[in-house]
C-alpha positions as CSV (number, residue, x, y, z in Angstrom):
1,X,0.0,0.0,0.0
2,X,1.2,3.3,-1.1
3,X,1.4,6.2,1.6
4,X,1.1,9.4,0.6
5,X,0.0,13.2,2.4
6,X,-2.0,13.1,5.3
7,X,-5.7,13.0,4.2
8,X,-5.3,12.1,0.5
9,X,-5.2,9.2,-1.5
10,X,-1.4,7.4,-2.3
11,X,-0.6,8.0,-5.6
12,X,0.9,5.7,-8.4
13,X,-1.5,3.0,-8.0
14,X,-2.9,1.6,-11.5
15,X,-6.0,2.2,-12.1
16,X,-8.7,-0.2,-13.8
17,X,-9.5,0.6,-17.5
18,X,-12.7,2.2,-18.4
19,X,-12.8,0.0,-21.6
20,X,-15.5,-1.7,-22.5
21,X,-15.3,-5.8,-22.5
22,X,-17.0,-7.7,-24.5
23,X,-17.0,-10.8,-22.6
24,X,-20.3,-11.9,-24.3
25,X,-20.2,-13.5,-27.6
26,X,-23.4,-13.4,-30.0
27,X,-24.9,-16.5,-29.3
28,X,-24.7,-19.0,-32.3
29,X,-27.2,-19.4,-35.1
30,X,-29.4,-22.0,-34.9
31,X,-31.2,-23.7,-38.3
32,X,-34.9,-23.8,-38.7
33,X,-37.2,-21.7,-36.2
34,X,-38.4,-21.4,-32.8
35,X,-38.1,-23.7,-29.7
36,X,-34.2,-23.9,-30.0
37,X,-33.3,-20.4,-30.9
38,X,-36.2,-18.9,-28.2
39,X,-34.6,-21.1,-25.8
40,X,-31.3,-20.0,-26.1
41,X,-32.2,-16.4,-26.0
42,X,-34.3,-17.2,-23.0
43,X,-30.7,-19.0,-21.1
44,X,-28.3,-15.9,-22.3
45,X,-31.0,-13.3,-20.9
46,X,-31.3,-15.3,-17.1
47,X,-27.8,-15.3,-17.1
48,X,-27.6,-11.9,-17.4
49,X,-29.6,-11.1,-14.7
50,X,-27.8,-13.6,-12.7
51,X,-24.8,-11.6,-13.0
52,X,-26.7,-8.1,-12.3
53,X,-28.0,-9.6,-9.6
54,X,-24.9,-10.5,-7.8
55,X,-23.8,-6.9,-7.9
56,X,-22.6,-4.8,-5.2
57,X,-22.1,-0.6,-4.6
58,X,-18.6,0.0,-4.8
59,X,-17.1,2.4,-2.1
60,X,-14.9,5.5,-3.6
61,X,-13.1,7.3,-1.2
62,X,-14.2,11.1,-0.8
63,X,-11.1,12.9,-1.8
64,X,-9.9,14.4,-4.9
65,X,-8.4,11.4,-6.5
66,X,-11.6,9.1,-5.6
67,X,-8.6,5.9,-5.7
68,X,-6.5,4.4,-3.3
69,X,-6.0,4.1,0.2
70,X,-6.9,7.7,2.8
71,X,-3.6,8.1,5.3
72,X,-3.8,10.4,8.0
73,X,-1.2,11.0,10.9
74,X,-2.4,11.7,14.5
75,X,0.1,11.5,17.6
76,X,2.7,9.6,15.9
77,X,0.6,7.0,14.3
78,X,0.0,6.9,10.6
79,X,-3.2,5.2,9.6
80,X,-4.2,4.1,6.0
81,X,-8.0,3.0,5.0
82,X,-8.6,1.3,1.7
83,X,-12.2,0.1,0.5
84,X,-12.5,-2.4,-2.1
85,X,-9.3,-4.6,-1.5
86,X,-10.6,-7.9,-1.0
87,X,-8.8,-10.3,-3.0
88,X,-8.5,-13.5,-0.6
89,X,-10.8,-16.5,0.0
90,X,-13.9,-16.5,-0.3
91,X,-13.5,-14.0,-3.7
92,X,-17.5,-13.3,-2.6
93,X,-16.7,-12.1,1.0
94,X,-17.6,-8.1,-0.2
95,X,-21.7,-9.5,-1.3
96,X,-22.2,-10.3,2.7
97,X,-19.2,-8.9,4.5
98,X,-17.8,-5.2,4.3
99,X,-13.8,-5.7,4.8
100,X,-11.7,-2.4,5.1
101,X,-7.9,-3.1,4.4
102,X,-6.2,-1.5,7.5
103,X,-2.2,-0.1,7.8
104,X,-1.1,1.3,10.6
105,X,2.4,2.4,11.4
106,X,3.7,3.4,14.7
107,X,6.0,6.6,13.7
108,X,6.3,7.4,17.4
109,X,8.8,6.5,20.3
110,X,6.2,4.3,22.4
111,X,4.5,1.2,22.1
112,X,0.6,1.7,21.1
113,X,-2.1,-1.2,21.6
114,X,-3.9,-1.9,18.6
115,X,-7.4,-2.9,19.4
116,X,-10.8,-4.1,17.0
117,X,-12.7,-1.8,19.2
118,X,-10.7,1.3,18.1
119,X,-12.6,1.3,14.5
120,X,-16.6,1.5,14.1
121,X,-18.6,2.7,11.1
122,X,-20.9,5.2,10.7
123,X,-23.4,5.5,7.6
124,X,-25.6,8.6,6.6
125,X,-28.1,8.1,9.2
126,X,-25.9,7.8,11.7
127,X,-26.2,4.3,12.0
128,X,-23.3,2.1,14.1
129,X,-22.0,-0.9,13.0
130,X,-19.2,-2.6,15.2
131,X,-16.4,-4.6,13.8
132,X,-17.0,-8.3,13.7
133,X,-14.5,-10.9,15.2
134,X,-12.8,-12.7,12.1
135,X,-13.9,-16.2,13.4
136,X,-17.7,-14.7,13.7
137,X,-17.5,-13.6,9.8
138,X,-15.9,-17.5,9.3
139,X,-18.9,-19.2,11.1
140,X,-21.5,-16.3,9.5
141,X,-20.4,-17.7,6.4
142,X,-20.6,-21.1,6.7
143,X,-16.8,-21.9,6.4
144,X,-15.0,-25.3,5.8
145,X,-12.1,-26.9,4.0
146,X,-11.1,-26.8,0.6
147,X,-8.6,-29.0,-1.3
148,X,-7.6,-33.0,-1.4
149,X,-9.2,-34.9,1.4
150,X,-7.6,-38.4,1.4
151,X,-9.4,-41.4,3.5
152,X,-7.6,-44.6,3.8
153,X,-9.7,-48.5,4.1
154,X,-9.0,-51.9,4.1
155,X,-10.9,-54.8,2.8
156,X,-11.2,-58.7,3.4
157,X,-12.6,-61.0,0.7
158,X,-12.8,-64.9,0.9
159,X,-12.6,-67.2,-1.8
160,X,-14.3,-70.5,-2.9
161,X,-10.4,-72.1,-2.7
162,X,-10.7,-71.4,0.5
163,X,-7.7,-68.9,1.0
164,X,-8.6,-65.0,1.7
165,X,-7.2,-62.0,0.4
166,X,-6.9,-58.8,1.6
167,X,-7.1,-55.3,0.0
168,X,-5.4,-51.7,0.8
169,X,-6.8,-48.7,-0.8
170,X,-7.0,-44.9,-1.0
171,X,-10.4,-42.8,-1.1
172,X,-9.6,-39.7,-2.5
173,X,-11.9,-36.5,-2.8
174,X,-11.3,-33.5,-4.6
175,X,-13.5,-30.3,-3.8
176,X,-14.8,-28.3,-1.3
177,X,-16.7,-28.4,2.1
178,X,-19.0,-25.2,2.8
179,X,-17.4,-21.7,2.2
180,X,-13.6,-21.8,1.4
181,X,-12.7,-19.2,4.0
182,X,-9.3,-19.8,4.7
183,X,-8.0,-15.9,4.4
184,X,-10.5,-14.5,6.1
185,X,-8.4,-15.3,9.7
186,X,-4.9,-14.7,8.8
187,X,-5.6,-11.7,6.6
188,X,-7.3,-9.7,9.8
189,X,-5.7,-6.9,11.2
190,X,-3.5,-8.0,14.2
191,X,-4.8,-6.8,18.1
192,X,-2.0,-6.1,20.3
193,X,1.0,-3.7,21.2
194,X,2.7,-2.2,17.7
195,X,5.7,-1.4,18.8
196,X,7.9,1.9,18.0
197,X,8.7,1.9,13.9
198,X,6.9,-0.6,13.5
199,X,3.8,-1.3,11.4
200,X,0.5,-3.7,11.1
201,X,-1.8,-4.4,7.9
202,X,-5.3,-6.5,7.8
203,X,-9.0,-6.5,7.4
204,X,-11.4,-5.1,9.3
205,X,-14.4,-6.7,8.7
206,X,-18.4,-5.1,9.2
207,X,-21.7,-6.5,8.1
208,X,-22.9,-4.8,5.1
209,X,-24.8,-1.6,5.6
210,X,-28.5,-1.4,5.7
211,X,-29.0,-0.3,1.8
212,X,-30.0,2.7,0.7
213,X,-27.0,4.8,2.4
214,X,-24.8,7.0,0.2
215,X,-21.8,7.2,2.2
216,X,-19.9,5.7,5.3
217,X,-17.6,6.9,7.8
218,X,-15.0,4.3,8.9
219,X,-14.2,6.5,12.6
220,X,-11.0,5.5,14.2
221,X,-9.9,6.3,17.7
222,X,-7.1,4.3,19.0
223,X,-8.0,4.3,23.1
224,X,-4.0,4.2,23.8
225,X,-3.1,7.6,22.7
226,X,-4.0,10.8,25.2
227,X,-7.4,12.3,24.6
228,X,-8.5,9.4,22.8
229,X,-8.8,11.5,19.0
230,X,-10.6,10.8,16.5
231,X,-9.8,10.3,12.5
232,X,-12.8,10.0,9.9
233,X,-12.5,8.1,7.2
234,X,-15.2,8.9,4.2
235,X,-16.7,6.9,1.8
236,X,-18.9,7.7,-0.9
237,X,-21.0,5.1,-2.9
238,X,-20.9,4.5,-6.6
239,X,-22.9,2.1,-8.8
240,X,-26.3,-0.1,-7.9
């Protein structure tokens, strides 16, 4: 993560093309008329709307540049915020969880405690939402195992001769069980003393917003510096 002026967004980060994909391809023409070609039309249009329907807003942060992670400083601590960083397991966290990629770097001369209950979020209304525990958002979401399960067995046959053999084999599944939600753990932002020149990076993870709002707060106020301040961090939403 790039870390740039207090406030603003880090700069140099590439930036997703505008371009238009064409990852649809005209269906292909079927001879004679009706049932098959109405039928095919009928399949491309639900998937369609099985992809619309599987979108979520997008969170832009509210400074000039709209990109990238927001970095302030306060009391020798540098804090960065980035929306829209998920790229772990499951890939589908952001349709049911809200994660917010976290750095924070201890500039000062001190140990400071980093602690889940330091961040909350704020939409438009005013509405709180605390963070949630990374094992809650792995039980939320039903997670399990994924990869090469492997279950040994051994078998005994007779035979008409009289004489008995015996068998040795290997069960081997390939797949998944529930959720593969292996990142979601070690990806979290550490709790715990950061100590001087030092720094920590991880999620933050919130249920999703009631819908409807247009922006969110993520409000940061780290309980081990004097006065207990407070940095806002704003989000704006874009798309459905």
């Amino acid at each position: 993560m790039g870390l740039g002026g207090t406030g603003q967004a880090a700069e140099g980060r590439r930036t997703a093309s505008a371009a238009p994909i064409n990852v649809l391809k005209a269906p292909p023409r079927v001879k004679g008329k009706g049932p098959g070609r109405r039928l095919l039309s009928a399949l491309l249009g639900l998937g369609l709307l099985a992809v619309s329907a599987c979108a979520t807003p997008t969170l832009r942060p509210a400074t000039p540049t709209g990109t990238g992670p927001v970095i302030q400083d306060v009391q020798g601590l540098r804090i960065a915020v980035e929306a829209e960083a998920w790229h772990g397991r499951p890939r589908t966290l952001p349709d049911h969880i809200l994660p917010f990629l976290i750095l924070v770097r201890n500039n000062g001369g001190a140990a400071v405690t980093i602690r889940r209950s330091d961040f909350l979020l704020l939409d438009d209304a005013n509405r709180q939402y605390i963070p949630l525990a990374p094992a809650e958002v792995v039980t939320m979401l039903g997670g399990g195992a994924s990869g090469v399960g492997v279950s040994p067995s051994v078998g005994v046959a007779g035979s008409t001769a009289g004489s008995t053999v015996f068998g040795v084999g290997l069960g081997i599944s390939l797949g998944a069980t529930g959720t593969d939600t292996r990142d979601i753990i070690p990806q979290a932002l550490g709790e715990g003393p950061l100590l001087a020149g030092a720094e920590s990076k991880g999620f933050i993870y919130f249920l999703r917003p009631t819908p409807g709002f247009q922006s969110l707060r993520l409000v940061v106020a780290p309980q081990d510096l004097p006065g207990q301040p407070r940095l806002d961090f704003e989000f704006r939403r874009t798309g459905s």
